[in-house]
C-alpha positions, 0 to 999 in steps of 0.5 A: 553237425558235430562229426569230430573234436581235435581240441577241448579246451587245454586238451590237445585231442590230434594225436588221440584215438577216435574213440576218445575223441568221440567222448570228448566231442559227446562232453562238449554237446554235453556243456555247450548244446544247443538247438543248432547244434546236432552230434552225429550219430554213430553205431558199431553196426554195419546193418544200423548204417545200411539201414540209414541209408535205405530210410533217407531215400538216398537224400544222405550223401553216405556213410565214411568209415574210419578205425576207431584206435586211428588218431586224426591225420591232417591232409591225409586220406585215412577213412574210407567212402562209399558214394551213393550212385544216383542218377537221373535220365535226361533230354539232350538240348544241346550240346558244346562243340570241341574247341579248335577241334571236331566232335562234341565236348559236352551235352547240354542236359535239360528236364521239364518242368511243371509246366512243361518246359526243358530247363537246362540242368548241367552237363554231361563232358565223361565223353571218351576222345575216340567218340566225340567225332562219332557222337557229332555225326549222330546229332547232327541230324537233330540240330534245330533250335530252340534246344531248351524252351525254359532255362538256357544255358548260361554265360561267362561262369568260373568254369568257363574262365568267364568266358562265353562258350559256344553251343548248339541246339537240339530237337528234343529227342534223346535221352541220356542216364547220368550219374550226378553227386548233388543238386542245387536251385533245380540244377546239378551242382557238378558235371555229371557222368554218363551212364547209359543212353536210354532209347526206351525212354520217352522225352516226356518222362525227364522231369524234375522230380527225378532230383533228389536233394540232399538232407539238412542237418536238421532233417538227418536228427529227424530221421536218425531220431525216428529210426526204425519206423520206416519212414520216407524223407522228403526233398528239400522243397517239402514234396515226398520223393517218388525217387527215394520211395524207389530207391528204398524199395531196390534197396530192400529188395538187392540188399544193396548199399547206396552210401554217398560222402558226407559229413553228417551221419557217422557209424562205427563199423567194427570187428575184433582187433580192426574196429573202424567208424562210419560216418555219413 
């Protein structure tokens, strides 16, 4: 996905607005297009955005605007992201003690499968430090194992400097809304944040298709191409999102944005004398 050119040929573009190089990345497509390669769309209107967003299903990672008279700083934050808020309610497995220490580090997040399994999905470590020893008291009436009956926590990993760290079991009784950024192999792909807990949710109700994936490349020219016929993308495993189908309602009803980074749509947002460039 083509988003920005810095140079063309002989043409040294760092230093030019974005406009121009914007007309130069449209004259390399031009000469050198292929099926692989896909130019980003763009528009000056802030409703043309909105509106890729809300037809996504909140599967884009969002919209970044830029000014279009700016040229490009290296190393520099010049452009301004809107993340998309998704999240997902989980069962707590488990959770890591803190180390050398009292109170909890982590929640262990899990959801079900279908076959009716927990599987370990990632953590939850946005614990604030005067709730820890709070929060260690609260579980440990529910410690018993197994904790997880499909995937289990993993081992040595880089976040973990390849060490094994020591965790505990739960009875599947809580339930915790998270905030998550993308989701990899059935798994979130970072530590999550904690959003809420969810006392009116049942266990059984955290299952896998809460997750959304987000798009390809391919599947954001689909979409972009097919603009305007309210259409619902799918996840990558090819199965219509129920979550997107509610996302996009809640969107339409609020008229709220819910952009998330990425590097693959792009709008160009624009007012007299401070023109800027979203891209998504």
């Amino acid at each position: 996905m083509l988003f920005d050119c810095l140079r063309l040929g002989d043409r040294e573009l760092r230093n030019a607005p974005l406009s121009d190089r914007r007309k130069a990345l449209e004259a390399f497509l031009r000469q050198n297009g292929s099926q692989s390669l896909l130019l980003s769309p763009k528009s000056v209107s802030v409703e043309d955005a909105r509106r890729w967003l809300v037809s996504s299903g909140g599967a884009l990672d969002g919209v970044v605007a830029k000014r279009i008279k700016d040229p490009y700083r290296s190393g520099e934050r010049a452009m301004f992201k809107v993340k998309q808020l998704r999240t997902a309610d989980c069962v707590v497995g488990g959770f890591r003690p803190v180390k050398g220490g009292p109170g909890v580090a982590s929640l262990l997040l899990g959801l079900y499968d279908k076959d009716g399994k927990l599987d370990h999905v990632g953590f939850t470590s946005a614990i604030r430090s005067e709730e820890r020893e709070r929060l260690a008291d609260r579980l440990e009436a529910l410690i018993s194992p197994p904790g997880f009956t499909g995937k289990t926590p993993g081992g040595p990993s880089r976040w973990n400097n390849g060490e094994k760290t020591p965790w505990t079991p739960l009875r599947p009784a809580l339930v915790v809304e998270v905030i998550y950024d993308q989701v990899t192999g059935e798994r979130f792909r970072h530590g999550t944040r904690l959003h809420r807990w969810r006392p009116d949710k049942s266990p059984s109700q955290c299952t896998m298709d809460q997750l959304e994936y987000e798009l390809r490349p391919a599947e954001i020219d689909t979409m972009m191409r097919n603009d305007g016929e309210k259409t619902t993308m799918t996840n990558k495993k090819g199965h219509g999102s129920e979550t997107a189908k509610k996302a996009n309602a809640k969107a339409a009803a609020e008229g709220k944005k819910n952009p998330r980074e990425s590097s693959a749509a792009q709008a160009e947002l624009g007012k007299k004398g401070g023109k800027k460039a979203a891209k998504g």
